[in-house]
C-alpha positions as CSV (number, residue, x, y, z in Angstrom):
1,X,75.5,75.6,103.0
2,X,73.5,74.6,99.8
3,X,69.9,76.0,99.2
4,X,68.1,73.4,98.6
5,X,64.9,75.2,99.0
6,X,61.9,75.8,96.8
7,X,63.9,79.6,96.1
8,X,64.1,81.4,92.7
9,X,62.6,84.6,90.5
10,X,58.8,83.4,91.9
11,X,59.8,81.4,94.8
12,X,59.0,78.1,92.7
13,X,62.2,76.1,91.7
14,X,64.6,74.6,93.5
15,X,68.2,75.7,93.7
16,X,71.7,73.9,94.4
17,X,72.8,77.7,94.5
18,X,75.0,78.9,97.5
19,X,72.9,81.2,99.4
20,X,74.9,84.6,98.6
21,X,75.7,85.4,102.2
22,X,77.1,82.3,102.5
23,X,79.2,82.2,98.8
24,X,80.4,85.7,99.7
25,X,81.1,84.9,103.2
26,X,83.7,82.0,101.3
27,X,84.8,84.2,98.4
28,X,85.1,87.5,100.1
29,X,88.1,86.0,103.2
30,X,89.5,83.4,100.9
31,X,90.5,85.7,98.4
32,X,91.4,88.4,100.7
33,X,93.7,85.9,102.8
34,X,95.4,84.8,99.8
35,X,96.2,88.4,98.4
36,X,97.5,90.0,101.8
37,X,99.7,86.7,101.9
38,X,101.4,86.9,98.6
39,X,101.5,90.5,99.1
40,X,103.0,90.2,101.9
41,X,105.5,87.2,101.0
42,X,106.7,89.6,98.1
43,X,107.2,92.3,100.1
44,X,109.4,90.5,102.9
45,X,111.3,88.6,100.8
46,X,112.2,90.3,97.5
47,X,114.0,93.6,96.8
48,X,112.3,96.6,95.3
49,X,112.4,95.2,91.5
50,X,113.8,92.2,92.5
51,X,112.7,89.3,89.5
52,X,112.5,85.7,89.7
53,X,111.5,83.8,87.1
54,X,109.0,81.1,86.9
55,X,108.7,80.5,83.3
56,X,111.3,82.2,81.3
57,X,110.4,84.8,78.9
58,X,106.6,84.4,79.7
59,X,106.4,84.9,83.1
60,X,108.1,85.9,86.2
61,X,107.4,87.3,90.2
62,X,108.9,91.2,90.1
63,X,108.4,93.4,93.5
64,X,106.8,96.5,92.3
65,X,105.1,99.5,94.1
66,X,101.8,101.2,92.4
67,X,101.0,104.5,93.8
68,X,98.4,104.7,91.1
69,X,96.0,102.6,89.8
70,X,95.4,100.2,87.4
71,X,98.0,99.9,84.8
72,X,99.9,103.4,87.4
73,X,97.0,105.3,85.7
74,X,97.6,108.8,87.9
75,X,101.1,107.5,89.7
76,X,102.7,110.7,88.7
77,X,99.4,112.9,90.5
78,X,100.0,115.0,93.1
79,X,100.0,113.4,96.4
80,X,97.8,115.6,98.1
81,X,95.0,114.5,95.4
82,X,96.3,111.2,95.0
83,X,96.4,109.3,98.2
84,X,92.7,110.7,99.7
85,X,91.5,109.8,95.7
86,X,92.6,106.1,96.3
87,X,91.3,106.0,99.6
88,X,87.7,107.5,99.0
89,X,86.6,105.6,95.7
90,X,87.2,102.3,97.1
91,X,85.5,103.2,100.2
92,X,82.6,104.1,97.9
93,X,82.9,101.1,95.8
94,X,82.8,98.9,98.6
95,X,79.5,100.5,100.0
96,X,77.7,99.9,96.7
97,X,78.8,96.8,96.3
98,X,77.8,95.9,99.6
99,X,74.7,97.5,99.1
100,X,74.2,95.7,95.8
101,X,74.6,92.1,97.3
102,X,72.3,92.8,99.8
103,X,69.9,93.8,97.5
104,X,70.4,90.9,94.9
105,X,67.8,88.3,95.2
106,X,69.4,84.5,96.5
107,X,69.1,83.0,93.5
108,X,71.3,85.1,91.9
109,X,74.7,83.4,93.0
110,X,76.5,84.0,89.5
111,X,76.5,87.8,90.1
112,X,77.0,87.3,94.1
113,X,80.4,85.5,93.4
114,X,81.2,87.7,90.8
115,X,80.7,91.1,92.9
116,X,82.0,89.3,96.0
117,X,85.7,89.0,93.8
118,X,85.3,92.3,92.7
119,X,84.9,93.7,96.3
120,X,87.4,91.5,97.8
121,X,89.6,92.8,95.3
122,X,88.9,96.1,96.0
123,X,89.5,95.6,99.6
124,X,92.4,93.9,98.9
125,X,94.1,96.7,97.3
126,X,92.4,99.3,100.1
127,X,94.2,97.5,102.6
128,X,97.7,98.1,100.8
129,X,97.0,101.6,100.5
130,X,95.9,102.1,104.0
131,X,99.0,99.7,105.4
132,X,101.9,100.8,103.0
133,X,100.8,104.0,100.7
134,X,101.1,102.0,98.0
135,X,99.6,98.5,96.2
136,X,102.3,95.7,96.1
137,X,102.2,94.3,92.4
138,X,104.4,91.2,91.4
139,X,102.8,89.3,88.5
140,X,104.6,90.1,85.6
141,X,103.4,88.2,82.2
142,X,105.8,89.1,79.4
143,X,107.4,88.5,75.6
144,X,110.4,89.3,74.0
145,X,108.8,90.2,70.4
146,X,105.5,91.9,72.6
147,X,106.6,93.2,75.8
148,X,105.2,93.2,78.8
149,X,101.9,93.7,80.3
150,X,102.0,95.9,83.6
151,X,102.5,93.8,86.8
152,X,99.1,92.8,89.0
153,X,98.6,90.8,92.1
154,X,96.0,88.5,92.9
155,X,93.2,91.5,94.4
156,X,93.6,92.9,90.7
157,X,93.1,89.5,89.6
158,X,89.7,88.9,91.4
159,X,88.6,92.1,90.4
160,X,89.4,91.6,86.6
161,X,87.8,88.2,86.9
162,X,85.0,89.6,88.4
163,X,84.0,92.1,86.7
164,X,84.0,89.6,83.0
165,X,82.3,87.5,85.2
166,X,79.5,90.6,85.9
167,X,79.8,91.6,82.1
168,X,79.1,87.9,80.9
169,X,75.5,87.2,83.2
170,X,74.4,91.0,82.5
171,X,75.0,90.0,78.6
172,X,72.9,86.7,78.8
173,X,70.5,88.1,81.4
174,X,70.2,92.1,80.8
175,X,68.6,92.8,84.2
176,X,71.3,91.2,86.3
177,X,71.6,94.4,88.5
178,X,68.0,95.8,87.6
179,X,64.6,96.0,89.3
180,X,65.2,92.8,91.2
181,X,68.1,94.0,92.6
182,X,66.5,96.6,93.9
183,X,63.5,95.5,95.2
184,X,63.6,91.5,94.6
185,X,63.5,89.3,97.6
186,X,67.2,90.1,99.5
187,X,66.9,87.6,102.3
């Protein structure tokens, strides 16, 4: 649904804004579905390591299994710390960006999409944890002369997008996630 009510710092301009319940109530399941789906896809149907290419020596869809996280930053830790690690930050990142969207004022729908990416990303790669002890990766950009960069899935991809998202509105508008989100008008 569109606000198209008088709604914005002082209650006094309009706004063609989604209402931020409503944008993350879109972004949140949409990219969620599409994750656990490719995920999923990849999983049933390719091979540990198993490549196809889509375009050659750019790009190509590689099964790969990331016990750690971003980029397999602490793969190689200890199990014992590992697994309840990966399990109790994104629990806590979730509740704070929950906490935060409910918090930011309505007119604010730049940052509501952007924290809605980064939490359904978040979740995204949660659920892998929680359903297979790892996070299925399979996007694999690459370069003869470079290398590669380290395979990602689409959660990753929300949360990366995100977050530059987040980084961009706090740059032009410093009190993105200041005083109004914590006591602005969160209805």
């Amino acid at each position: 649904m569109v606000n198209t009510n008088a709604e914005s710092k002082n209650g006094s301009k309009k706004s063609w804004m989604l209402h931020k319940y409503t944008l993350s109530g879109l972004v949140i399941p949409l990219v969620l579905v599409l994750d656990q789906w490719t995920k999923f896809y990849v999983h049933t149907h390719f091979a540990l390591y198993e490549s196809s290419s889509v375009v050659d020596g750019f790009f190509s869809l590689t099964y790969v299994r990331n016990t750690g996280a971003a980029f397999g930053v602490l793969a190689q830790a200890d199990p014992a710390f590992r697994v309840p690690f990966f399990i109790a930050i994104p629990l806590v990142a979730l509740a704070a960006i929950g906490w935060l969207i409910k918090k930011l004022p309505n007119y604010q729908s730049l940052t509501a999409f952007s924290l809605a990416l980064v939490l359904s990303g978040a979740l995204g790669n949660l659920i892998d944890r929680l359903v297979y002890g790892f996070v299925v990766d399979f996007l694999l950009f690459y370069n003869q002369s470079i290398g590669q960069f380290p395979a990602f899935n689409v959660a990753d991809s929300a949360i990366t997008v995100g977050v530059a998202l987040l980084m961009i509105e706090m740059i032009k508008n410093p009190d993105t996630l200041g005083s109004e989100a914590k006591s602005g008008p969160a209805a």
